[in-house]
N, C-alpha and C positions, 0 to 999 in steps of 0.2 A: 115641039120635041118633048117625048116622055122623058121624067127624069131618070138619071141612069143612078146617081148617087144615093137621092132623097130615100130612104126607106122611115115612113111613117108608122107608128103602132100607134091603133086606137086600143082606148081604153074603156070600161064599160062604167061610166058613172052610178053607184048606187047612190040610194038616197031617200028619205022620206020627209017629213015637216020639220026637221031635227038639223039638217043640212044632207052632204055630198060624201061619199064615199068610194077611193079607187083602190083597189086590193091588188099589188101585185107578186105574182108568182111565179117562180122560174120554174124552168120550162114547160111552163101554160100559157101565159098571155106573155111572159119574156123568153125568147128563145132561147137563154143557156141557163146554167146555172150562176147563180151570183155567190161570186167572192169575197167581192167590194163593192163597197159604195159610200160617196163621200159628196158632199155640194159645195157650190161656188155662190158667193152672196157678197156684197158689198161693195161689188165692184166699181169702180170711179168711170169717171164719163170716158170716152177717148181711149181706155186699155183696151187691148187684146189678149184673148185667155187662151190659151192650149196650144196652134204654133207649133205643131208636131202630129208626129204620125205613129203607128206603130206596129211592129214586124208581125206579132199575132194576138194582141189582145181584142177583144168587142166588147163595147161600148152601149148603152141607151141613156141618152140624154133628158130630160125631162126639167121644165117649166115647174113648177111648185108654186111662183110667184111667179108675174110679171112676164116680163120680156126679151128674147135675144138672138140673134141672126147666127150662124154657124155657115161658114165657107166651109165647102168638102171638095177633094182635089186630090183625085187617083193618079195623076202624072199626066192625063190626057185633057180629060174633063174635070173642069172646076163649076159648083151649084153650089147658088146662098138655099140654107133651110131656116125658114124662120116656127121658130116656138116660140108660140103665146099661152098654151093653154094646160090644166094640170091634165087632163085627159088625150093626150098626144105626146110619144114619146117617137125620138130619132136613134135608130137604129145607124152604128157605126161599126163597120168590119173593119179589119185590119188591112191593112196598108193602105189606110185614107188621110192624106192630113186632112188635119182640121184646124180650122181657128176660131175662135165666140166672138164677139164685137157684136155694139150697138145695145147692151146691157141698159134695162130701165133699170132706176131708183133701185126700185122694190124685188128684183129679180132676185129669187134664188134657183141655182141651176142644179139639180140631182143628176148625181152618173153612177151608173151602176155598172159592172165590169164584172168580168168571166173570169177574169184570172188576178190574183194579189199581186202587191206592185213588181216592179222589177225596173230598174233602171236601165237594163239591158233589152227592153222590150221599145225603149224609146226612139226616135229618127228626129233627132230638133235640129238638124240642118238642113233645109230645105233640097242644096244643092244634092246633101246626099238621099236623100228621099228620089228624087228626080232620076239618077242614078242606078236606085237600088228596084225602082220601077219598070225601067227600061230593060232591066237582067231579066226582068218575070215574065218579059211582054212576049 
């Protein structure tokens, strides 16, 4: 089964004897324009990060360091995406929950987001996400 969730952006490694370089730019290699952008790092073994969904923001997730799994889960279909690498980022639309788990050590997680925060843009109850899914379907 193709994934229905998963949307991957490759990213174009530059570089020379100097090391690695990835350039990103909205709306070239990242489909909107960015707002925001903030990371997650230091996460303990065993936590869950995110655990929410949201009514219209989008999202790219991206690996900088390390390692970490992300469940995505439209109300219908739920898929693990796993980022390992700085050259691959996860493309997240709106009204996806999601949740990170399985965080290495050394993991820093970069998100980059279309629109500044809003705490009215959030869904942190599962049940009401499920819900509010159902209305759209």
């Amino acid at each position: 089964m193709a994934n229905k969730l998963i949307k991957y952006i490759n990213f174009e490694i530059k570089g020379d004897d100097r090391g690695s370089l990835i350039s990103i730019e909205q709306n070239s290699n990242i489909p909107f324009e960015i707002k925001r952008n903030y990371y997650i790092f230091n996460t303990l073994p065993g936590v869950k990060r995110g655990c929410h969904a949201h009514k219209k923001l989008k999202q790219l997730l991206i690996t900088v360091s390390g390692k970490c799994d992300i469940l995505l889960d439209n109300g219908i279909i739920q898929e693990t995406a796993v980022l390992n690498s700085p050259n691959k980022g996860l493309l997240i639309e709106e009204m996806i929950w999601r949740e990170m788990f399985n965080f290495t050590k050394d993991c820093v997680l970069l998100v980059l987001a279309n629109d500044y925060y809003s705490e009215h843009d959030y869904i942190r109850n599962y049940h009401e996400f499920l819900i509010l899914t159902k209305k759209n379907q």
